[in-house]
C-alpha positions as CSV (number, residue, x, y, z in Angstrom):
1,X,56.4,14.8,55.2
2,X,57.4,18.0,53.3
3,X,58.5,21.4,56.1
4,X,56.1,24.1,55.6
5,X,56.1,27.6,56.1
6,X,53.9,31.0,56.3
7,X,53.6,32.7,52.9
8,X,52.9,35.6,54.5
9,X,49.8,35.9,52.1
10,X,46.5,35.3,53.4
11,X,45.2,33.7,50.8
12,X,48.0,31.5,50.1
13,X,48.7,30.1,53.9
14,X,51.2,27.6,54.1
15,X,53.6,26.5,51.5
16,X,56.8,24.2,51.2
17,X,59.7,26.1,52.8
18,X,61.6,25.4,49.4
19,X,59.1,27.4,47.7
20,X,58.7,31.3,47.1
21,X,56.2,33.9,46.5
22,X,56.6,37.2,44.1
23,X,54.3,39.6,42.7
24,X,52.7,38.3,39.8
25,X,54.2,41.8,38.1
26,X,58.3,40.1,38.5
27,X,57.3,36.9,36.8
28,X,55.1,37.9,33.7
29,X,53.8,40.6,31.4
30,X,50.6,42.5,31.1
31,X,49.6,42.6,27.8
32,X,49.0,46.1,26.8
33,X,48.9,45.7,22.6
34,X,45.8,46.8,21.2
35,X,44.0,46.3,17.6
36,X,43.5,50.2,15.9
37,X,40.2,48.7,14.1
38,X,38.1,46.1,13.5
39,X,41.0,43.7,11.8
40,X,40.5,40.9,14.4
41,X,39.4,37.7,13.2
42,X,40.1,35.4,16.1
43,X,38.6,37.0,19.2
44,X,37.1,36.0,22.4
45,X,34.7,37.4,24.4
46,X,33.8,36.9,28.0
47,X,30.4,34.9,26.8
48,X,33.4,32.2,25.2
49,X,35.0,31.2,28.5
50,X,33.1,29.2,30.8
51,X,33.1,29.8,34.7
52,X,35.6,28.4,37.2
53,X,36.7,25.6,34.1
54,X,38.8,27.8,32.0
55,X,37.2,25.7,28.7
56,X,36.2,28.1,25.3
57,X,32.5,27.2,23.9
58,X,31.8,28.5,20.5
59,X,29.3,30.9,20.2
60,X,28.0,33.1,16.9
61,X,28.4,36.5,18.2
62,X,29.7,39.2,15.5
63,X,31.9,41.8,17.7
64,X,34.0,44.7,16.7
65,X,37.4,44.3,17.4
66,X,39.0,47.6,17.4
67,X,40.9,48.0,20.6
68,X,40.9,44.3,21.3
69,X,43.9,42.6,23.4
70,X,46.8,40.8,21.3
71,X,47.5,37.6,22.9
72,X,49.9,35.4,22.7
73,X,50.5,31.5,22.5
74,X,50.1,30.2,26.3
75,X,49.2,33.7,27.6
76,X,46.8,33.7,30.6
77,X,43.6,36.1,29.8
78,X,41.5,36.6,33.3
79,X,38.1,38.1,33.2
80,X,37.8,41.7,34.9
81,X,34.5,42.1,34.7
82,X,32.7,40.2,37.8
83,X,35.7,38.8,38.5
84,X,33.6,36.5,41.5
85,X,32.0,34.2,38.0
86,X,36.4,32.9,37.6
87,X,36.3,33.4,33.4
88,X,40.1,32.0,33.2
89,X,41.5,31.0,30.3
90,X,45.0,29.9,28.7
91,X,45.4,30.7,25.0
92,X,46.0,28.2,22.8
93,X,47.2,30.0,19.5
94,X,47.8,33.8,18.7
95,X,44.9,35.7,19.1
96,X,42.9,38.6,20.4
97,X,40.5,38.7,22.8
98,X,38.2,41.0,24.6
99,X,39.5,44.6,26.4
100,X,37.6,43.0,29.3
101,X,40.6,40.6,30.3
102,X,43.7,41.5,31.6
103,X,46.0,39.0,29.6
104,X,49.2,38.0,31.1
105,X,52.0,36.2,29.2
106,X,55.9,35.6,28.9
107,X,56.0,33.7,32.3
108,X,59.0,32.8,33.9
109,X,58.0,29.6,34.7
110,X,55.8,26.8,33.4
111,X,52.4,29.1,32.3
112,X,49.9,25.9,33.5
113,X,50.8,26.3,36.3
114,X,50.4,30.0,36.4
115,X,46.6,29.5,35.1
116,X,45.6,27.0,38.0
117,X,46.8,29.6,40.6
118,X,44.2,32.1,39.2
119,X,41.7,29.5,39.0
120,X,42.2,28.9,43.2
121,X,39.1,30.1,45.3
122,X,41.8,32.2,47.2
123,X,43.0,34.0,44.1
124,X,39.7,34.9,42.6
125,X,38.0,36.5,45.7
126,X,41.2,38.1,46.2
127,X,40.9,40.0,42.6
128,X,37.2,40.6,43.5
129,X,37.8,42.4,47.0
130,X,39.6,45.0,44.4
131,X,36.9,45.5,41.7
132,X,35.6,49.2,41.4
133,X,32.1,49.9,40.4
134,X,28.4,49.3,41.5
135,X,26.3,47.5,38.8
136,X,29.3,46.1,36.9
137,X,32.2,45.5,38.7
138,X,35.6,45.4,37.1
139,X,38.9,43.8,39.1
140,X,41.6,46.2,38.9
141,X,44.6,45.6,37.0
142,X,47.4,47.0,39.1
143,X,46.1,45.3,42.1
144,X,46.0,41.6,40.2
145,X,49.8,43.1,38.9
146,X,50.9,43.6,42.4
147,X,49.3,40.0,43.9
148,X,51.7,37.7,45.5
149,X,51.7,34.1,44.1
150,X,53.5,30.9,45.3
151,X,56.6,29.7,43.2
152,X,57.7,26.4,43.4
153,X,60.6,25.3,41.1
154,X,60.0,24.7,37.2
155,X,59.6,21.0,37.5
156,X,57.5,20.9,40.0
157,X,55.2,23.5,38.1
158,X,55.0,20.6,35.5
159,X,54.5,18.4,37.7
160,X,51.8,19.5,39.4
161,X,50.1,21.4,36.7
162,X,50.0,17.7,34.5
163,X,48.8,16.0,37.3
164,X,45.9,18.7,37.8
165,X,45.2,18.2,33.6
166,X,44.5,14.9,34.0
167,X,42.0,15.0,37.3
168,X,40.1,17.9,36.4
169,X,39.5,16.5,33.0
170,X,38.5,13.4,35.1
171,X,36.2,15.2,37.1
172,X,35.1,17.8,34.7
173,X,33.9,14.0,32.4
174,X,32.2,13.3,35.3
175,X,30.1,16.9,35.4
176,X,29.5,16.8,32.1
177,X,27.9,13.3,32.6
178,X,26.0,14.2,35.3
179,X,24.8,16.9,33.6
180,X,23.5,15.0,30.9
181,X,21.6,12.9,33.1
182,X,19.9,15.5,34.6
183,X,18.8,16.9,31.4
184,X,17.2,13.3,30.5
185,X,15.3,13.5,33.9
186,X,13.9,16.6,32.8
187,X,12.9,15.4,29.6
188,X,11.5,12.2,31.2
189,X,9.7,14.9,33.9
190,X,8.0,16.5,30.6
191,X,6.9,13.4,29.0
192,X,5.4,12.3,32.3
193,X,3.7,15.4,32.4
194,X,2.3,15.3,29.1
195,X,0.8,12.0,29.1
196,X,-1.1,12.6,31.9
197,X,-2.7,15.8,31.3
198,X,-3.5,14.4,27.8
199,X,-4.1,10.7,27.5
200,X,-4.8,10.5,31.5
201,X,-3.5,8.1,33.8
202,X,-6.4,5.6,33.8
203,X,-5.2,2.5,31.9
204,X,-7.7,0.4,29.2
205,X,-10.1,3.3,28.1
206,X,-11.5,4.0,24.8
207,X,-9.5,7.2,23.2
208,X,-10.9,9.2,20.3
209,X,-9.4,12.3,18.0
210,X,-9.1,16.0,19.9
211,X,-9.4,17.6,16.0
212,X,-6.0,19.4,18.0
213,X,-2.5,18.4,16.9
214,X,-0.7,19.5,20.0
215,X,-2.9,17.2,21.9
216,X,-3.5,13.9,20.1
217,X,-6.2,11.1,21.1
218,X,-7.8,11.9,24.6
219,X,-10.4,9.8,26.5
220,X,-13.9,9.7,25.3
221,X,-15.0,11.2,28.1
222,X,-13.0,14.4,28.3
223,X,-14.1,17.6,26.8
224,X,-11.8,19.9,24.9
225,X,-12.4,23.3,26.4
226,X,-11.4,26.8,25.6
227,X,-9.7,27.8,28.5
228,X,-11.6,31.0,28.9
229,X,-14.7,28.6,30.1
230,X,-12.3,26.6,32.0
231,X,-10.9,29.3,34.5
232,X,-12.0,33.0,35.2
233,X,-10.0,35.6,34.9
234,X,-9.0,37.7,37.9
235,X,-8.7,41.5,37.1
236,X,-8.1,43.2,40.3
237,X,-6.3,46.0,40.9
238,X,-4.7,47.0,44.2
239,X,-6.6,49.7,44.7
240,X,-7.0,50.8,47.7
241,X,-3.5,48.9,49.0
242,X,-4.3,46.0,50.2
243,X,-1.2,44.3,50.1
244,X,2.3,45.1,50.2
245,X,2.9,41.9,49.7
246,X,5.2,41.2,46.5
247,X,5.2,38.0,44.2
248,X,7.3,37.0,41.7
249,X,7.6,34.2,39.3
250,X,10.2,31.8,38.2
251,X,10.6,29.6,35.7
252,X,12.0,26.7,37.9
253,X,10.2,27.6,41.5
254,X,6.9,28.8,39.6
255,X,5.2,31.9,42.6
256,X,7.8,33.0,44.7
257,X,8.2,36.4,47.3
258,X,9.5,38.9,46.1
259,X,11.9,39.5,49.1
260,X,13.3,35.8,48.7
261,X,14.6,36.0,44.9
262,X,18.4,36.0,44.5
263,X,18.4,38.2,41.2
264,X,16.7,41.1,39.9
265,X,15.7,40.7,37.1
266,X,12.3,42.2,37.1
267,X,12.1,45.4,39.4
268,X,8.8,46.2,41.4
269,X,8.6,49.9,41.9
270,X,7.5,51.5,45.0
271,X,3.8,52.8,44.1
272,X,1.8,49.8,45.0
273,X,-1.4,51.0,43.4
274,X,0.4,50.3,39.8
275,X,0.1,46.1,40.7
276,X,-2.5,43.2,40.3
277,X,-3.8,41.4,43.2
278,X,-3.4,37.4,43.2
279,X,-4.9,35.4,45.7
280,X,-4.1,31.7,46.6
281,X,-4.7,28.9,44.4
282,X,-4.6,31.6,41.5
283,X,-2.8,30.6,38.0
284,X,-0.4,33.1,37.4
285,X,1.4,33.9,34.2
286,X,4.0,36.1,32.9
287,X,2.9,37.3,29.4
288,X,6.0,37.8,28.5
289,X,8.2,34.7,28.9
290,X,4.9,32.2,29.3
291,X,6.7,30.7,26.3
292,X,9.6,29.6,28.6
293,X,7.6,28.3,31.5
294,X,6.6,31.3,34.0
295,X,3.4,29.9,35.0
296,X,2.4,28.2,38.5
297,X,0.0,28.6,40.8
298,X,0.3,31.1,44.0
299,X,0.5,30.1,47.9
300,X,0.4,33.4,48.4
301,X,-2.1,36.6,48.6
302,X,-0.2,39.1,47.5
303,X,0.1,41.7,44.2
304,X,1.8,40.8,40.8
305,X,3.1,43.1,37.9
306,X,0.3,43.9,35.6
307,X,2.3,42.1,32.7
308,X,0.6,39.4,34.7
309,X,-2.3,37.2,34.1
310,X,-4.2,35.6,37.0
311,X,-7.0,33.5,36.8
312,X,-8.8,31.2,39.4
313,X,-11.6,28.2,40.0
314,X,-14.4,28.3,42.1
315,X,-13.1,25.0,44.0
316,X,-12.0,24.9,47.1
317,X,-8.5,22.9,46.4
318,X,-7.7,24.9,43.3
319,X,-8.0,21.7,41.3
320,X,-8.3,23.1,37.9
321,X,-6.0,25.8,38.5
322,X,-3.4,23.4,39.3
323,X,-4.3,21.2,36.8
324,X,-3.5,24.0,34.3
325,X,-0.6,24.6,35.9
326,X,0.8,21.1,34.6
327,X,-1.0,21.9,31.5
328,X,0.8,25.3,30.6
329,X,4.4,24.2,32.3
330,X,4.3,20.8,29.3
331,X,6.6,21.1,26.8
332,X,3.7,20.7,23.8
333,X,2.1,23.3,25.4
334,X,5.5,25.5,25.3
335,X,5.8,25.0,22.0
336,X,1.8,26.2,21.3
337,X,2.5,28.9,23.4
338,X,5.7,30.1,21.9
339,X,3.6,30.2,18.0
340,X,1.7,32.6,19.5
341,X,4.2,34.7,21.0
342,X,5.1,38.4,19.4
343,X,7.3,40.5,19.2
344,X,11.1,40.3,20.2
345,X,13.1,41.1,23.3
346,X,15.6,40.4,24.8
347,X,16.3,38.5,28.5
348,X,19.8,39.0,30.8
349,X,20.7,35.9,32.8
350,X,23.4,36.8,34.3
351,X,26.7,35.0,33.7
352,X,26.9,37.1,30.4
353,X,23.9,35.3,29.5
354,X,21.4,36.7,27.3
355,X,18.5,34.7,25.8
356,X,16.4,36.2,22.9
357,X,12.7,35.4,23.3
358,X,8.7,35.9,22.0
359,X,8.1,39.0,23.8
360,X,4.0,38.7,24.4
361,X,1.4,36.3,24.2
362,X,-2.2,38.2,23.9
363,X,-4.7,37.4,26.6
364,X,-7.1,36.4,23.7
365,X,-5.1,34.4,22.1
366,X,-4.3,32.5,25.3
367,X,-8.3,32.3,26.5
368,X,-8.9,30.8,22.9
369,X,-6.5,28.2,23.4
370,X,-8.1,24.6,23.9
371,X,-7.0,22.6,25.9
372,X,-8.1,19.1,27.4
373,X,-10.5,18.4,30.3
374,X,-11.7,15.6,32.3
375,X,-13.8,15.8,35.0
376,X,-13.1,17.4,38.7
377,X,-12.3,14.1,39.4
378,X,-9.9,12.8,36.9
379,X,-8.0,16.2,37.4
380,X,-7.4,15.4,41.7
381,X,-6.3,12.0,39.9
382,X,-3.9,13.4,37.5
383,X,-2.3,16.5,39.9
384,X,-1.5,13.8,42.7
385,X,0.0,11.3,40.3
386,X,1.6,13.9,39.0
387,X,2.6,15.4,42.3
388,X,4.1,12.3,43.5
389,X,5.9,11.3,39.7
390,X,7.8,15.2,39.6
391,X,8.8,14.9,43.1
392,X,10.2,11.6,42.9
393,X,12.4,13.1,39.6
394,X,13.1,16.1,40.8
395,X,15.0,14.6,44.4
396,X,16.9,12.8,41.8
397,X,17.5,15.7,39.7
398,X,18.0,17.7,43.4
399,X,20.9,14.7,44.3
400,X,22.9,15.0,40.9
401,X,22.9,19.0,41.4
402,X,24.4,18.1,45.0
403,X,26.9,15.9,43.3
404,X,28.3,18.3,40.5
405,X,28.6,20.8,43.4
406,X,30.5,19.0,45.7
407,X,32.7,17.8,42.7
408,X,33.4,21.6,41.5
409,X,34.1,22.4,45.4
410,X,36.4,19.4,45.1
411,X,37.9,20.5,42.2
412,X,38.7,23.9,43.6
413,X,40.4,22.7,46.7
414,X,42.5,19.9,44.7
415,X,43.6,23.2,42.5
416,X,44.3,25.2,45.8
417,X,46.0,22.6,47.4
418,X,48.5,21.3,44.9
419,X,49.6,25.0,43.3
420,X,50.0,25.9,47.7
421,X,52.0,22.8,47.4
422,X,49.5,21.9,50.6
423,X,49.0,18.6,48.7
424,X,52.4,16.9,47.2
425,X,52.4,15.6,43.9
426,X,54.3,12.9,43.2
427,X,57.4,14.0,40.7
């Protein structure tokens, strides 16, 4: 059992009392080398680097380079900007990267091990207790400069930072294969959902031709229906206030609050008046990203942004709303939808995130749609088949997110523990 001592740095706690700790400033250089124009031809952006894994994805973005960062072989770039998202990276070949890194290279010491230490929990919500600025926060250089980090001798640094390679690959292999599974589960969810809501879940009946390519063969006995004659449309307006209660909708939860969303993404201003009512058991959808899934149909009673469409059945279950709910969330359906779509914008995810979609699908165009439909009946049939079918895949999908987070929170403290020297590693 190794002797331990205080760091004397919070973050750090204990570490081997053969170990030290300087400021990051004595033990490397800030990169301060700049491109004068747009010469750069190997350049990485923030949107490259992926989150708390320090791997480089590929991406087809066209940037200008002029003031970009020189970088060198093994160098250490660490994202600034929302320093919280851990965007670390070590450099594999000269290079130049994005002004919103601050790039640290010429280590005295093994560099690996240098990049796990900024990967640590501790170190990244260290940097981010220094950032400066409201809606995008930036870590501040001199303060990351000025950081004390733990310095164990050279070998050990190779030691420890070959034994981290190896198990975060290990469990990083695992994450990725996890992931992948829980992408087939959601492809499995969709064809689930699409058979039902077109073939039926009734087995041994006689099918005939729709006349719709989308939809295929469907039971003799169902109709195919514009949807205008299969729901009404709800136009009310909340004038006088009568609620002040504020819905949203997601693309994975389907009508939420307003007061429980963790982003904010869409704004509701403070003039109520300006919003759409929705009542319960209404189908509510986003015009404006439809194409991607914001449809569902509301718990609540509460008002909507007038982008939105609402509709609503006469019956006292909502069956055909939520029937149409399954309907407008299939993937055939998506890809209908997304034909119909016009217009471009664009959509900010977070994470440096940006997807490019459809911007509108008409209200016409969508009450002309046809769509299949059974009886009252058949519908109640089909939404608790598939109530029971996506709730059984998505507690699976639900368990395999649990998984790959307890692995990243495992990976984190295996990083923190073996660059505090907490955990020994074997020389």
């Amino acid at each position: 059992m190794r002797k331990m001592k205080d760091s004397g740095i919070d973050w750090i706690g204990e570490i081997p009392e053969e170990w030290e700790v300087r400021r990051i400033k004595t033990i490397s250089t800030c990169r301060e080398n700049k491109l004068a124009d747009n010469s750069g031809t190997d350049y990485f952006a923030l949107e490259n680097i992926v989150s708390w894994n320090g791997s480089y994805i590929h991406t087809d973005s066209i940037y200008d380079t002029t003031g970009a960062i020189i970088c060198k072989t093994g160098d250490i770039a660490f994202g600034k900007l929302r320093p919280y998202l851990a965007k670390v990276f070590q450099i594999e070949h000269d290079r130049c990267c994005s002004s919103e890194f601050a790039v640290f290279g010429d280590f005295l010491g093994f560099s690996r091990y240098y990049f796990y230490i900024m990967l640590t929990n501790g170190f990244v919500n260290s940097v981010d207790l220094s950032t400066y600025g409201v809606k995008m926060p930036r870590a501040n250089i001199d303060y990351i400069k000025n950081m004390f980090v733990p310095i164990p001798s050279y070998n050990e640094q190779q030691h420890i930072s070959g034994y981290l390679d190896r198990q975060c690959t290990h469990i990083d292999n695992i994450i990725e294969k996890t992931k992948t599974s829980i992408e087939e589960y959601k492809k499995l969810k969709q064809a689930v959902i699409t058979q039902a809501v077109t073939k039926g879940i009734r087995g041994n009946r006689e099918m005939k031709d729709s006349g719709i390519d989308w939809i295929g063969e469907i039971p003799v006995e169902w109709e195919i229906t514009p949807f205008r004659h299969v729901l009404i449309e709800r136009n009310e307006k909340n004038i006088p206030i009568r609620t002040e209660e504020r819905l949203s909708l997601s693309i994975d939860l389907g009508v939420t609050l307003y007061s429980e969303k963790t982003t904010n993404l869409d704004r509701f201003k403070d003039d109520f008046e300006q919003y759409k009512l929705a009542h319960e058991g209404d189908l509510v959808m986003n015009s404006m990203n439809m194409i991607v899934g914001a449809s569902g149909v509301s718990k609540y009673y509460g008002c909507v942004s007038p982008v939105y469409y609402t509709f609503y059945d006469n019956l006292p279950d909502h069956t055909t709303a939520k029937y149409c709910e399954y309907i407008f969330r299939s993937k055939t359906m998506l890809r209908v939808l997304y034909s119909l779509g016009k217009g471009i914008y664009a959509i900010v995810r977070g994470d440096d995130r940006v997807n490019t979609c459809r911007l509108k699908v008409s209200k016409e165009d969508l009450k002309s749609l046809s769509i299949p439909n059974p009886s009252v009946d058949e519908q109640r049939e089909i939404i608790n088949y598939l109530d029971q079918k996506c709730s059984e895949i998505d507690a699976i999908i639900t368990k395999k997110q649990q998984f790959i987070t307890e692995m990243e929170n495992y990976k984190k403290s295996l990083i923190f523990e073996c660059v505090t020297g907490k955990r020994e590693v074997s020389v």
